[in-house]
N, CA, C and O atoms as a Maestro MAE file, in Angstrom:
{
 s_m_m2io_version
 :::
 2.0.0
}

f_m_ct {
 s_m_title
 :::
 protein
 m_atom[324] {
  # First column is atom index #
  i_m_mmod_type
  r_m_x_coord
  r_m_y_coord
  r_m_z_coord
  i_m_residue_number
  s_m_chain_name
  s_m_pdb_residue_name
  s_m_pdb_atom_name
  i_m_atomic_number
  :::
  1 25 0.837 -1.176 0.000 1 A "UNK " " N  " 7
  2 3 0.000 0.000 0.000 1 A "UNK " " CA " 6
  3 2 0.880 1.236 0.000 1 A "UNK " " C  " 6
  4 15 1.795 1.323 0.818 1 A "UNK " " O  " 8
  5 25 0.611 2.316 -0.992 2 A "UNK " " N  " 7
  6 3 1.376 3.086 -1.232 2 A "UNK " " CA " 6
  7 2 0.822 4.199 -0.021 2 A "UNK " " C  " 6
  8 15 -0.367 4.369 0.248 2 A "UNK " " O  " 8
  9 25 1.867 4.842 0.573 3 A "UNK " " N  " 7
  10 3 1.486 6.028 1.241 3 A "UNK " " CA " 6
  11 2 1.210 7.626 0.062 3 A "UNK " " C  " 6
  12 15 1.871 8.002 -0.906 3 A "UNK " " O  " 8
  13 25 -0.125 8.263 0.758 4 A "UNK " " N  " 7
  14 3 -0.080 9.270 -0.381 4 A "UNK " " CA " 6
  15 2 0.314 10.268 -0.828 4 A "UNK " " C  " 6
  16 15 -0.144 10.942 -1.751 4 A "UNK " " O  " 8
  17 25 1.501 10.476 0.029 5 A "UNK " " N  " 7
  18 3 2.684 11.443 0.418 5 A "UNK " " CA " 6
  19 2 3.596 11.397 -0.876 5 A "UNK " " C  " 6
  20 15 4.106 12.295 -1.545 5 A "UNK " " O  " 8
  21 25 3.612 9.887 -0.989 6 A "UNK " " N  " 7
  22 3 4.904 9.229 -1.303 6 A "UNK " " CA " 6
  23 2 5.362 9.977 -2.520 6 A "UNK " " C  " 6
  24 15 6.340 10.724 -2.483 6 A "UNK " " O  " 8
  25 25 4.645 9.770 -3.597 7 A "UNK " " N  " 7
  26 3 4.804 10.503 -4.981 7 A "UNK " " CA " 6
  27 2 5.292 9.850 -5.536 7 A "UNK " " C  " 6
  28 15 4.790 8.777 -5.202 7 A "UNK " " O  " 8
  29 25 6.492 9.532 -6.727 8 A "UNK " " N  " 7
  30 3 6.501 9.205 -7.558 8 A "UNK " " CA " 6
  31 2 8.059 8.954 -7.638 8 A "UNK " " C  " 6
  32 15 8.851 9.604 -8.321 8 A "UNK " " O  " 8
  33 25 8.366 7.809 -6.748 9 A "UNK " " N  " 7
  34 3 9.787 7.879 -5.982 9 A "UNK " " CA " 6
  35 2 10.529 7.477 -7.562 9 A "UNK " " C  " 6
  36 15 11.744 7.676 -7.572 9 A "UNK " " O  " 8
  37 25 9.965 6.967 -8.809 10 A "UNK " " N  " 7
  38 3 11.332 6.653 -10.034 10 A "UNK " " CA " 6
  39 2 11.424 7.867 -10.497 10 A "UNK " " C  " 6
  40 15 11.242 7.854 -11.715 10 A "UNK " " O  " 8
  41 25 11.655 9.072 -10.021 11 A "UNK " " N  " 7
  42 3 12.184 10.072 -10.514 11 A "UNK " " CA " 6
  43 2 13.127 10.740 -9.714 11 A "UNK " " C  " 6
  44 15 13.374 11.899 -10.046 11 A "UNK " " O  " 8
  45 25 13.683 10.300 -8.783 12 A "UNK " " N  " 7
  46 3 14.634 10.389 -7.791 12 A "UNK " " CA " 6
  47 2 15.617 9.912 -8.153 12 A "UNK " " C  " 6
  48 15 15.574 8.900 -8.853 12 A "UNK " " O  " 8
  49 25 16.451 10.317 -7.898 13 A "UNK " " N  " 7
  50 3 18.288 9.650 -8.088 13 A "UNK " " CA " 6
  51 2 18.390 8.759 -6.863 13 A "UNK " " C  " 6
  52 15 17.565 8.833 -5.952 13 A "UNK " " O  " 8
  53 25 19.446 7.892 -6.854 14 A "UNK " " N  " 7
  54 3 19.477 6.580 -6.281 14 A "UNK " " CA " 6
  55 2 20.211 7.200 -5.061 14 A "UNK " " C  " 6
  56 15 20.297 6.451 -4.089 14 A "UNK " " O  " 8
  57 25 20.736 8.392 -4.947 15 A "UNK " " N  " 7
  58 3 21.517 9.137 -3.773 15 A "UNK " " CA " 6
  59 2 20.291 9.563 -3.387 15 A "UNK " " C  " 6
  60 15 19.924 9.000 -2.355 15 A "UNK " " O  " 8
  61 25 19.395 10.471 -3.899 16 A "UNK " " N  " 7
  62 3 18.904 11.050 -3.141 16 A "UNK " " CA " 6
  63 2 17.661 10.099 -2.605 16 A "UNK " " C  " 6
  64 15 16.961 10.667 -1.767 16 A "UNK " " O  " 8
  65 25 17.320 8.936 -2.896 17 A "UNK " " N  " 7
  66 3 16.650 7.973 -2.726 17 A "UNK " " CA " 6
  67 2 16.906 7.098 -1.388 17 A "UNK " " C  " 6
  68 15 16.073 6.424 -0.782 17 A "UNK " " O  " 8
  69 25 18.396 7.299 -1.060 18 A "UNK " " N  " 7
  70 3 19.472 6.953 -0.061 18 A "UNK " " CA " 6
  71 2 19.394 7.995 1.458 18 A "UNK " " C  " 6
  72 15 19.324 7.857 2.679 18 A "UNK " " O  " 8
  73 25 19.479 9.333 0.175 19 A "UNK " " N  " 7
  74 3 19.271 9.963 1.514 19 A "UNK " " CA " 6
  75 2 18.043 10.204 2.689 19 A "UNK " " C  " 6
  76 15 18.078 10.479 3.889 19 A "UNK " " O  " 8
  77 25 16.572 9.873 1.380 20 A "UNK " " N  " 7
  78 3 15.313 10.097 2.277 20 A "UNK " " CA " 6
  79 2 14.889 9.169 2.961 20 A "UNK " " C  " 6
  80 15 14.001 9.291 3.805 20 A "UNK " " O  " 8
  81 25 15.675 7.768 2.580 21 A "UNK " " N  " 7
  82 3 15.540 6.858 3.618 21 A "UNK " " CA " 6
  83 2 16.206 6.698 4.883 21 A "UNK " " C  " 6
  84 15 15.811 5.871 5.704 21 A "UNK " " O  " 8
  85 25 17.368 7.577 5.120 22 A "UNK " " N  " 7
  86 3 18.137 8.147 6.146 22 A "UNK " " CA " 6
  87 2 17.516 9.115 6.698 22 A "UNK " " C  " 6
  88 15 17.559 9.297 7.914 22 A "UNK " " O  " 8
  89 25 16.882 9.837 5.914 23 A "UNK " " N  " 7
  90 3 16.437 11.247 6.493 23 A "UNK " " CA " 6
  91 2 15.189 10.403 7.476 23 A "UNK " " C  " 6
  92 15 15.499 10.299 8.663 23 A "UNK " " O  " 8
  93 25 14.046 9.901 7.136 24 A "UNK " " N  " 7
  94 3 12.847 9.300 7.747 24 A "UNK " " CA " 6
  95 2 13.482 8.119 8.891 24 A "UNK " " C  " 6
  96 15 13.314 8.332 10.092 24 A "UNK " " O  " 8
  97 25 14.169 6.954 8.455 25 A "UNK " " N  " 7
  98 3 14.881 6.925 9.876 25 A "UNK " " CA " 6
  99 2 15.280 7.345 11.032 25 A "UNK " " C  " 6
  100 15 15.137 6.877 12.161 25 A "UNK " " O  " 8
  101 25 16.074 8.776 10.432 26 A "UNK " " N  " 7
  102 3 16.629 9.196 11.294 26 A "UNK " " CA " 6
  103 2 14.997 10.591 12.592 26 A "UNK " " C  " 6
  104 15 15.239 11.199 13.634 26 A "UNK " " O  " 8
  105 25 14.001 10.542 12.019 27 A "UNK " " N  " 7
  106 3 12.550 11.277 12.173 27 A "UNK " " CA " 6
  107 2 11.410 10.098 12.824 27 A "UNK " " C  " 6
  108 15 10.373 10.260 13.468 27 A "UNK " " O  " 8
  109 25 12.206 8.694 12.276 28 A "UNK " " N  " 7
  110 3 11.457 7.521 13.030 28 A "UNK " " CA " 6
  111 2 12.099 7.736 14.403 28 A "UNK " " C  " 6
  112 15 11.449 7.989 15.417 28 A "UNK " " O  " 8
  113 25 13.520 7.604 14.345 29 A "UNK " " N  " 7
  114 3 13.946 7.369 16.038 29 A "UNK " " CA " 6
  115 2 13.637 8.548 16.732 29 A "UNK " " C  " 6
  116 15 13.753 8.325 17.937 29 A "UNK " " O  " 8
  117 25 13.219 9.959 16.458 30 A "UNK " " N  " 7
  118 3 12.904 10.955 17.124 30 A "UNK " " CA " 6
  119 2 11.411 10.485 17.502 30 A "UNK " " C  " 6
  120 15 11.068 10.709 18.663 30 A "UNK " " O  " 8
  121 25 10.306 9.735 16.480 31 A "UNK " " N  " 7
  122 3 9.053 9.827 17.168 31 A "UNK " " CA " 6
  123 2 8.795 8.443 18.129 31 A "UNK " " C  " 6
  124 15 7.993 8.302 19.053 31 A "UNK " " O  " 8
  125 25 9.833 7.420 17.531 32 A "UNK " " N  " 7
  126 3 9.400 6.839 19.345 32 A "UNK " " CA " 6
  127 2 10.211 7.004 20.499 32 A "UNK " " C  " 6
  128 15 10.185 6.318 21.522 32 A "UNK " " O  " 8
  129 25 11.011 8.080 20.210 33 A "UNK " " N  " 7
  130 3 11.581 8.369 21.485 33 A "UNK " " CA " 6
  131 2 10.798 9.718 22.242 33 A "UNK " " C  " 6
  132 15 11.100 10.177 23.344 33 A "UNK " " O  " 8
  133 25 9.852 10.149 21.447 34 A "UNK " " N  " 7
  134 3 8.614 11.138 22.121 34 A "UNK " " CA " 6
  135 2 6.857 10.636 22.091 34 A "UNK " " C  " 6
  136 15 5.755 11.091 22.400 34 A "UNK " " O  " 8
  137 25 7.464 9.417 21.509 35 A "UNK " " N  " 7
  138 3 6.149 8.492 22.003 35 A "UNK " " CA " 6
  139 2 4.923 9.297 21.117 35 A "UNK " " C  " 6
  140 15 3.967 9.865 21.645 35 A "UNK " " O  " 8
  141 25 5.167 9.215 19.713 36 A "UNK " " N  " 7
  142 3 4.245 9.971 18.963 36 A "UNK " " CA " 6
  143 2 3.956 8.570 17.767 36 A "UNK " " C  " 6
  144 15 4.489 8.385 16.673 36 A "UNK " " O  " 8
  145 25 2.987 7.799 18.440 37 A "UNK " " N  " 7
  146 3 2.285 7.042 17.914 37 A "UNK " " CA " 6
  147 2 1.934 7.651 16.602 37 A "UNK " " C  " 6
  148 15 2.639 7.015 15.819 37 A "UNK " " O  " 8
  149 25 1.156 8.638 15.814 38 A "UNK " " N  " 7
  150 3 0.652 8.522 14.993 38 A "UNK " " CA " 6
  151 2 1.645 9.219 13.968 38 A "UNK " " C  " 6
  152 15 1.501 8.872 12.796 38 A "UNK " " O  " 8
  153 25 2.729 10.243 14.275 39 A "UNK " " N  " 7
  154 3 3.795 10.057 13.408 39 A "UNK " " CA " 6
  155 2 4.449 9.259 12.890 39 A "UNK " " C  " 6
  156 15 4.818 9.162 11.720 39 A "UNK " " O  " 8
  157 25 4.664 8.495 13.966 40 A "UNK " " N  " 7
  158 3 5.332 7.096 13.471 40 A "UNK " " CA " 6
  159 2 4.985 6.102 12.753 40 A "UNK " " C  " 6
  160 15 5.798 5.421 12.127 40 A "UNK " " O  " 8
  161 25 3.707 5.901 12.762 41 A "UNK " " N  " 7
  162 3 3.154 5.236 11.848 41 A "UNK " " CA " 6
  163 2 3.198 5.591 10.336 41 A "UNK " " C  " 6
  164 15 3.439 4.840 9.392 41 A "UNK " " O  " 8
  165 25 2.794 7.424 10.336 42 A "UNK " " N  " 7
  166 3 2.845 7.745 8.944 42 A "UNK " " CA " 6
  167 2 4.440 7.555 8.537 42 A "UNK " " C  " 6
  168 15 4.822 6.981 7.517 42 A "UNK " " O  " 8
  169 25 5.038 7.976 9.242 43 A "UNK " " N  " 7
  170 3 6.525 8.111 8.487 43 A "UNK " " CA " 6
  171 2 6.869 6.544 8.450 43 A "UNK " " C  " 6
  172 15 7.412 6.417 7.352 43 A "UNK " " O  " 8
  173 25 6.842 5.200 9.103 44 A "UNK " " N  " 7
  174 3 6.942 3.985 8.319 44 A "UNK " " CA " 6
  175 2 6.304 3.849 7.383 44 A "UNK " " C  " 6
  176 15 7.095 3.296 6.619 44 A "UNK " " O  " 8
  177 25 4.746 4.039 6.494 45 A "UNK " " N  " 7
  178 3 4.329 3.731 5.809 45 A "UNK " " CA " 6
  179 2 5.673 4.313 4.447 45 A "UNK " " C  " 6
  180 15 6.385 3.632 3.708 45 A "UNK " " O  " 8
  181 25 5.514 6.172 4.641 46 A "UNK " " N  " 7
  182 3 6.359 6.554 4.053 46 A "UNK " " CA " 6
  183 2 7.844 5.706 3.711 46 A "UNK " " C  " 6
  184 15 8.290 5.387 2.609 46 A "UNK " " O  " 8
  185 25 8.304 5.522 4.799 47 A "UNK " " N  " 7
  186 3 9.638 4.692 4.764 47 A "UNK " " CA " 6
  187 2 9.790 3.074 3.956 47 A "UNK " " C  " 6
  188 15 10.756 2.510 3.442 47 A "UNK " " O  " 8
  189 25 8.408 2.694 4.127 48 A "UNK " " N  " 7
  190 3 8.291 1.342 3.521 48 A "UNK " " CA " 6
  191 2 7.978 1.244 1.684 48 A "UNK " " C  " 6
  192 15 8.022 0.321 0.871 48 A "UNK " " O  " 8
  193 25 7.738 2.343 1.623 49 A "UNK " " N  " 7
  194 3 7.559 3.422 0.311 49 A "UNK " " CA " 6
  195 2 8.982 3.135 -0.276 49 A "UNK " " C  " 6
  196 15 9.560 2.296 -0.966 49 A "UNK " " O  " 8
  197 25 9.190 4.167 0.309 50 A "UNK " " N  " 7
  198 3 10.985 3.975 0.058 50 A "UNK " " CA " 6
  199 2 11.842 2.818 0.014 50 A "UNK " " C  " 6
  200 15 12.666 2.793 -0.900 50 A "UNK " " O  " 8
  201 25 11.803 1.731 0.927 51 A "UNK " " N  " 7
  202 3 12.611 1.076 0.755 51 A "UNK " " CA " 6
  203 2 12.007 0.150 -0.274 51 A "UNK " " C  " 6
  204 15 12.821 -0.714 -0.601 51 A "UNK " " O  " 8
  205 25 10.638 0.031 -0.999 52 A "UNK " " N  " 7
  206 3 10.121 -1.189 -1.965 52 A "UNK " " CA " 6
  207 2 10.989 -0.509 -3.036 52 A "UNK " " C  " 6
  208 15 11.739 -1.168 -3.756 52 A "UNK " " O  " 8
  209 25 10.843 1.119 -3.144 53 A "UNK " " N  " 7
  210 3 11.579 1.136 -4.426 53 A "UNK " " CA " 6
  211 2 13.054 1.066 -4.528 53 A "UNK " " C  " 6
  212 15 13.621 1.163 -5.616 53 A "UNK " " O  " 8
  213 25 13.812 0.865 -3.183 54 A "UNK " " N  " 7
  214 3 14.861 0.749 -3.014 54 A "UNK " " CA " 6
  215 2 15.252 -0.771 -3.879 54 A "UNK " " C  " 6
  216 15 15.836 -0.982 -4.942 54 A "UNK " " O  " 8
  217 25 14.645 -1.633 -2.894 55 A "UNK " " N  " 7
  218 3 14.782 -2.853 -3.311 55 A "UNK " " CA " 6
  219 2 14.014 -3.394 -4.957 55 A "UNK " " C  " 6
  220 15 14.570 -4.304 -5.571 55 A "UNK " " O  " 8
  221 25 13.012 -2.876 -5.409 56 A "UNK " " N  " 7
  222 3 12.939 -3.046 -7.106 56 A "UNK " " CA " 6
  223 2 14.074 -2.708 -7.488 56 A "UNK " " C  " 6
  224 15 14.504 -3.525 -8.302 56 A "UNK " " O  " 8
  225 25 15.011 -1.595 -7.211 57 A "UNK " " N  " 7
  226 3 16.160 -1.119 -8.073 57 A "UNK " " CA " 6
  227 2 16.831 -1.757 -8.553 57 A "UNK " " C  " 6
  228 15 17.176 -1.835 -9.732 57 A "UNK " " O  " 8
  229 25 17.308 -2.710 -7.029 58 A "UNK " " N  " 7
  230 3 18.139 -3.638 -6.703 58 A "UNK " " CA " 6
  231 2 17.755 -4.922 -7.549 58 A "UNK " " C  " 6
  232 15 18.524 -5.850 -7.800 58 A "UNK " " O  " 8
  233 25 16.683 -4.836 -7.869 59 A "UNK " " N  " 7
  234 3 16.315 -5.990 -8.274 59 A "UNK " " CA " 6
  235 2 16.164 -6.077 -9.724 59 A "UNK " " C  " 6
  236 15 15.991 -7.133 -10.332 59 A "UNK " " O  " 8
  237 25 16.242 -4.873 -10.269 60 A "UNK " " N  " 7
  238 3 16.289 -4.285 -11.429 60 A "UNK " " CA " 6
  239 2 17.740 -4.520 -12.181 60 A "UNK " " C  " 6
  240 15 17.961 -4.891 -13.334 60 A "UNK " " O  " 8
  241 25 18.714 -4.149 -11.043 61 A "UNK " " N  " 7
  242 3 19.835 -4.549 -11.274 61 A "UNK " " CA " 6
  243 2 20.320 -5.703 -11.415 61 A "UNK " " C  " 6
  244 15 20.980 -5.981 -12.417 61 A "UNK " " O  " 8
  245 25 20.081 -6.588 -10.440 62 A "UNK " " N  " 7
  246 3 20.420 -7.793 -10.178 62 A "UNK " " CA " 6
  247 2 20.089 -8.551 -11.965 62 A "UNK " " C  " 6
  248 15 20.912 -8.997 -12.764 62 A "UNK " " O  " 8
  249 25 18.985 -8.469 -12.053 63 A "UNK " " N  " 7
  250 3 18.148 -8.970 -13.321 63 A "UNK " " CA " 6
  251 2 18.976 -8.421 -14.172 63 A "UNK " " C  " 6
  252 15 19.543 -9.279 -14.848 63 A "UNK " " O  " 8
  253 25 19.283 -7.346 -14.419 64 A "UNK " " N  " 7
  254 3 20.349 -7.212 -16.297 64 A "UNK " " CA " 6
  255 2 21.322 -7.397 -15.932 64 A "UNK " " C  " 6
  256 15 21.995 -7.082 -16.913 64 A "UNK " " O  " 8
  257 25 22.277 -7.826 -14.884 65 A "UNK " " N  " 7
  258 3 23.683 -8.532 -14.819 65 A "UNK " " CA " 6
  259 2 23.604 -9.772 -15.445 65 A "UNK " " C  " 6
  260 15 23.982 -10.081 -16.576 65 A "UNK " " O  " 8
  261 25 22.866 -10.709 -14.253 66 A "UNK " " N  " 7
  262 3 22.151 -12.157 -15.054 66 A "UNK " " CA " 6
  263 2 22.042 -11.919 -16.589 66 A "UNK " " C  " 6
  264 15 22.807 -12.490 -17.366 66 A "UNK " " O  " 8
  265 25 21.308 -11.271 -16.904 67 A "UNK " " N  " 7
  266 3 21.135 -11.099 -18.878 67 A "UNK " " CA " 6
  267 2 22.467 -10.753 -19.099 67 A "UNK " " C  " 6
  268 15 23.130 -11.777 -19.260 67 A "UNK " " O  " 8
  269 25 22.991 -9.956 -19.159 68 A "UNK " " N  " 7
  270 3 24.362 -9.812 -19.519 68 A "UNK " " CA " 6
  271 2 25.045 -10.851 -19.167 68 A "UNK " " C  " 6
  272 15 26.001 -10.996 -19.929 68 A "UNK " " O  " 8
  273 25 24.997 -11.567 -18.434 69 A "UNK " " N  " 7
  274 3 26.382 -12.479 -17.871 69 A "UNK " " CA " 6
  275 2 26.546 -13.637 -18.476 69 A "UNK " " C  " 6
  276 15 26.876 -14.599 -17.782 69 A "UNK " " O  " 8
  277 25 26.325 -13.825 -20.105 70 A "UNK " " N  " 7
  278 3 25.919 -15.217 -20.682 70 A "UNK " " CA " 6
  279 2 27.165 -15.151 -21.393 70 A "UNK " " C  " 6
  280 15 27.281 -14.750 -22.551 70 A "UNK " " O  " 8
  281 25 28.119 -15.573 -20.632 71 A "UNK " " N  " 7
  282 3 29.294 -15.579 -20.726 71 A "UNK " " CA " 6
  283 2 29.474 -17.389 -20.998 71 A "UNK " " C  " 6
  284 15 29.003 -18.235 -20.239 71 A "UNK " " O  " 8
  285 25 30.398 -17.732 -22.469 72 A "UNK " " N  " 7
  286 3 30.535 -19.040 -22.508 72 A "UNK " " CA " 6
  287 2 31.847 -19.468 -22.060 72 A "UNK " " C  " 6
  288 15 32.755 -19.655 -22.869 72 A "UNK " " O  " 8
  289 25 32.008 -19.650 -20.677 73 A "UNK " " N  " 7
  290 3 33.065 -20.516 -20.163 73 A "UNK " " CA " 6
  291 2 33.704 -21.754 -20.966 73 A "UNK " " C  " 6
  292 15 34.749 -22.120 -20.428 73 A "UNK " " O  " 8
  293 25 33.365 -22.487 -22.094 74 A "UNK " " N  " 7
  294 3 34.082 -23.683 -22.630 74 A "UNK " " CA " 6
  295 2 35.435 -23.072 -23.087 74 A "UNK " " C  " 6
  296 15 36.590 -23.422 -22.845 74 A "UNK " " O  " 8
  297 25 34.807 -21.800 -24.004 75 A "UNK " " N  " 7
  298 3 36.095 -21.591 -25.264 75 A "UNK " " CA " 6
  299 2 37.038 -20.909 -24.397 75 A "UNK " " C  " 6
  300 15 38.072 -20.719 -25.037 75 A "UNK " " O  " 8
  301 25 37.155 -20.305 -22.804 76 A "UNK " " N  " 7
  302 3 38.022 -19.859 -21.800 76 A "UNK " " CA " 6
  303 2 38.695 -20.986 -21.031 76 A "UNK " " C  " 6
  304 15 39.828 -20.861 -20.566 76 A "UNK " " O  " 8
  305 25 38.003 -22.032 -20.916 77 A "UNK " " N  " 7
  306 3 38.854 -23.195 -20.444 77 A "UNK " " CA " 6
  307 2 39.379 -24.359 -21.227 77 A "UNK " " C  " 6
  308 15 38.369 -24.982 -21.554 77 A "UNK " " O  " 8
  309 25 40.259 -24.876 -21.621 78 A "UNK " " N  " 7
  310 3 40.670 -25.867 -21.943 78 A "UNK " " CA " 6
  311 2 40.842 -26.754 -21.020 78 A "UNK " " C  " 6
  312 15 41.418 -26.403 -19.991 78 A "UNK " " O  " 8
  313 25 40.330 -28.266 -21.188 79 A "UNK " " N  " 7
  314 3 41.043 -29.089 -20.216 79 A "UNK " " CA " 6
  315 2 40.749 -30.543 -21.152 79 A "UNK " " C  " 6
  316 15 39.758 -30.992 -21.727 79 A "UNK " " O  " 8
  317 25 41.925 -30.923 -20.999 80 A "UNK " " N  " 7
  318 3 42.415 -32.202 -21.730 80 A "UNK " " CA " 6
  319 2 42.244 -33.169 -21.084 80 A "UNK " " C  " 6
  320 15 42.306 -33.113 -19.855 80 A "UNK " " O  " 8
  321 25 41.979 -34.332 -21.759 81 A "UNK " " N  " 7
  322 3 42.138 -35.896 -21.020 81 A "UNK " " CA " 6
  323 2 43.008 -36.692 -21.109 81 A "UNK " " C  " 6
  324 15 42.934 -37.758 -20.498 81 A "UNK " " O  " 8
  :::
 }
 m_bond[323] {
  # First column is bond index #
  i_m_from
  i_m_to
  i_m_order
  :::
  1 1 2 1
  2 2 3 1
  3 3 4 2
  4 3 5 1
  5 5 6 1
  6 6 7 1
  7 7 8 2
  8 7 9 1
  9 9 10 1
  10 10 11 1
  11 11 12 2
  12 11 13 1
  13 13 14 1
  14 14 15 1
  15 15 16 2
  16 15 17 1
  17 17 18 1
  18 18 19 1
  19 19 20 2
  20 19 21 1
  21 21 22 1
  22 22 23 1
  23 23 24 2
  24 23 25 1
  25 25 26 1
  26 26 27 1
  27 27 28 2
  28 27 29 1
  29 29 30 1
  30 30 31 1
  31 31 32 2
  32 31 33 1
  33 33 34 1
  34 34 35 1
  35 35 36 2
  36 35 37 1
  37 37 38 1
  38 38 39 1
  39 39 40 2
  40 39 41 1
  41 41 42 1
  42 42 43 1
  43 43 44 2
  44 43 45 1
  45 45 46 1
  46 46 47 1
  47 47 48 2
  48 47 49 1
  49 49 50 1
  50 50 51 1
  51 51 52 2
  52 51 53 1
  53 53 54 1
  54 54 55 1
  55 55 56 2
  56 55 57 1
  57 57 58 1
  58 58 59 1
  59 59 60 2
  60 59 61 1
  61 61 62 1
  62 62 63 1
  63 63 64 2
  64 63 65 1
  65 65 66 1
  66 66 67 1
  67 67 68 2
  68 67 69 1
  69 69 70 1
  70 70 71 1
  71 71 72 2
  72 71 73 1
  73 73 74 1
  74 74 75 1
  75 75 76 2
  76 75 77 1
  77 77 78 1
  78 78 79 1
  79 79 80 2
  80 79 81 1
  81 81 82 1
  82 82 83 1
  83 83 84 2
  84 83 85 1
  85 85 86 1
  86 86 87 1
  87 87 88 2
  88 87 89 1
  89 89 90 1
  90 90 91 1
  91 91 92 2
  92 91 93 1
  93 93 94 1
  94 94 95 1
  95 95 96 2
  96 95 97 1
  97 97 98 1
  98 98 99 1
  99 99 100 2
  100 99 101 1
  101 101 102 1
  102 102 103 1
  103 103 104 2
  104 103 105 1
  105 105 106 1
  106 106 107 1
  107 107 108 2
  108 107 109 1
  109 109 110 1
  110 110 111 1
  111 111 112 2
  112 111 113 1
  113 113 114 1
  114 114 115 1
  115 115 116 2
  116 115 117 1
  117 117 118 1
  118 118 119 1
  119 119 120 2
  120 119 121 1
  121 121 122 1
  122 122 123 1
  123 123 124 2
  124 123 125 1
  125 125 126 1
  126 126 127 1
  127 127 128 2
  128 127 129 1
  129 129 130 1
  130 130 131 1
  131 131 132 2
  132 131 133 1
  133 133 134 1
  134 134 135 1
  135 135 136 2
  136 135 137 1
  137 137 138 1
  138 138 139 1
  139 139 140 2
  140 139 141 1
  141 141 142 1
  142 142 143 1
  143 143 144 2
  144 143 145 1
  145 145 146 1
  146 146 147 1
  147 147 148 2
  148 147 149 1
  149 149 150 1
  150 150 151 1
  151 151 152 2
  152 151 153 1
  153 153 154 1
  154 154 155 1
  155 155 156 2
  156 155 157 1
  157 157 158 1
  158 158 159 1
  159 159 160 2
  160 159 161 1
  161 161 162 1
  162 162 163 1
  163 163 164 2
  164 163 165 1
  165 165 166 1
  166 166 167 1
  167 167 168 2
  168 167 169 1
  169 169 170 1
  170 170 171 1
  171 171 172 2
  172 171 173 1
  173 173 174 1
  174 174 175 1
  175 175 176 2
  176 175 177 1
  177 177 178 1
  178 178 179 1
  179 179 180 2
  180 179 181 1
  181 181 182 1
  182 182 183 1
  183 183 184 2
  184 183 185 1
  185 185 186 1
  186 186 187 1
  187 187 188 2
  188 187 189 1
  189 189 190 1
  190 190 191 1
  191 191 192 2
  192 191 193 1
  193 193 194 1
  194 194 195 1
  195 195 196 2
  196 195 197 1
  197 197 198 1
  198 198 199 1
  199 199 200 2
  200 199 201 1
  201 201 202 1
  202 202 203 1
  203 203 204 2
  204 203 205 1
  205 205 206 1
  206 206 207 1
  207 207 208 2
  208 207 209 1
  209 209 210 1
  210 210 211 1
  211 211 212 2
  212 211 213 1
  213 213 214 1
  214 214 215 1
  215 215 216 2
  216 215 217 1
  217 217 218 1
  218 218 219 1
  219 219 220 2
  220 219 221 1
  221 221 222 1
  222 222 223 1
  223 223 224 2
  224 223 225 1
  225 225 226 1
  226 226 227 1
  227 227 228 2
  228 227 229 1
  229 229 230 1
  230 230 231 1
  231 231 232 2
  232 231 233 1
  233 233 234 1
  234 234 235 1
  235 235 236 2
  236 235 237 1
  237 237 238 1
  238 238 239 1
  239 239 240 2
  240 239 241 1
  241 241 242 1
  242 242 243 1
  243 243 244 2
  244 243 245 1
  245 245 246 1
  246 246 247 1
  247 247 248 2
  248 247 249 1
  249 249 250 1
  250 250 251 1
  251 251 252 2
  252 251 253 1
  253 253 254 1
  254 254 255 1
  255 255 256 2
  256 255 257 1
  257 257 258 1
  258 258 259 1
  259 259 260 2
  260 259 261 1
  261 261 262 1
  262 262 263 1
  263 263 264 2
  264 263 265 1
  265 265 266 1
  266 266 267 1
  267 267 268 2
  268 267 269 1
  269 269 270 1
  270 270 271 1
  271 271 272 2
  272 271 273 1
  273 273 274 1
  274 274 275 1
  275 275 276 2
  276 275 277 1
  277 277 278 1
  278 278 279 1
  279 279 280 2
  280 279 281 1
  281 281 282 1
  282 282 283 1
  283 283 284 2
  284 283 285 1
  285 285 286 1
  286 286 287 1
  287 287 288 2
  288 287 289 1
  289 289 290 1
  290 290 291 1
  291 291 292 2
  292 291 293 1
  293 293 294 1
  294 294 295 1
  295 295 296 2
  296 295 297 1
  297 297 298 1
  298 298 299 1
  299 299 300 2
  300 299 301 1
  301 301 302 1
  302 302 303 1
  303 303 304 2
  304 303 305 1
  305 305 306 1
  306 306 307 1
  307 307 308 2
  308 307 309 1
  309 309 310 1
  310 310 311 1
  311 311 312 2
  312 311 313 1
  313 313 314 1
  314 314 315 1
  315 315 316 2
  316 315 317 1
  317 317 318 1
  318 318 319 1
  319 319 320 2
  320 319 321 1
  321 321 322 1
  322 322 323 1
  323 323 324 2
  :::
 }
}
């Protein structure tokens, strides 16, 4: 469930994508250390925002290495009998 704050996090750079998940962390440990139940809630939704598109990225990535990596090991190894 998307928070409706969130906006439209693939237009963000992967730094600054880095940083707002630092930034809301660092706004999570301020609201349960003042015991502000209903901040905290919004800013995880927010945060969980963030980190799905963190992790698609990642996963985005992961996926065109694999495609790229069809690398044929035979004609790099020789081994004789």
């Amino acid at each position: 469930m998307n928070h409706p704050l969130t906006g439209n996090l693939r237009d963000l750079s992967d730094d600054d994508l880095s940083k707002k998940i630092s930034e809301l962390n660092k706004r999570l440990v301020f609201g349960y250390q003042t015991g502000n139940t209903d901040f905290v809630t919004q800013a995880n939704a927010l945060l969980n925002d963030y980190m799905a598109e963190e992790r698609r990225r990642t996963q985005e990535l992961v996926n065109s290495l694999k495609e790229n990596n069809d690398t044929d090991w035979d004609d790099l190894i020789d081994i004789k009998k």
